[in-house]
N, C-alpha and C positions, 0 to 999 in steps of 0.2 A: 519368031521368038528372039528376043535380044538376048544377047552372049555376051559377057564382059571379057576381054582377052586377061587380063592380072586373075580372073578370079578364078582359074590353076593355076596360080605361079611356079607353088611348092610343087605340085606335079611336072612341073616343066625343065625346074631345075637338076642339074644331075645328083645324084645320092651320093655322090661322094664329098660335095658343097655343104651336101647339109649338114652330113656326117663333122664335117671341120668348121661349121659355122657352130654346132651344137659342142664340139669339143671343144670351141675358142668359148663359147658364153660359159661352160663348166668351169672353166682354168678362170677367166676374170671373176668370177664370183668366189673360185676357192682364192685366190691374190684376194681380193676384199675381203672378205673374210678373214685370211690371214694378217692382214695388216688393223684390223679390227681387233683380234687378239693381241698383238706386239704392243697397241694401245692399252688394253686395258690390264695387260700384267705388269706393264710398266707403273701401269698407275696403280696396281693394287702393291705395288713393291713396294715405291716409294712410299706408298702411304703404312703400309705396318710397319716399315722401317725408320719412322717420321723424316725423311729425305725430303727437302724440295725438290718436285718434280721439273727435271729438264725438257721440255718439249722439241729442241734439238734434238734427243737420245733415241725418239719414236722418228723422228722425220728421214735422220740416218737409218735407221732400221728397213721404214718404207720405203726410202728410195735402193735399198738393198734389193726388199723385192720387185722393185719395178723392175729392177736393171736383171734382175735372174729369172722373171716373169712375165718377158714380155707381151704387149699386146699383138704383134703382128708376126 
């Protein structure tokens, strides 16, 4: 019978890998998410406020959470 070696990886790897590989994809998803929000209250501001919207103002924002949410 043929045996693929990859086809336990996940069992091979140690638990504590996974544990921080699934902690790191939780935190990039919540950073997208959040910078997904800063977007869109930005833009519901400007717009009831009739403001033209600055697209600089969201880019600052984001680059706040990159720089406090890193990926590595």
């Amino acid at each position: 019978m043929y045996h693929h070696s990859s086809l336990h990886l996940y069992q091979k790897l140690p638990q504590r890998f996974l544990i921080m590989t699934n902690n790191n994809l939780e935190m990039l998803t919540a950073r997208e998410q959040l910078m997904e929000d800063i977007d869109c209250i930005i833009d519901e501001y400007f717009q009831e406020y009739g403001i033209t919207n600055d697209p600089e103002l969201v880019k600052v924002l984001c680059d706040a959470v990159i720089k406090n949410f890193p990926t590595n």
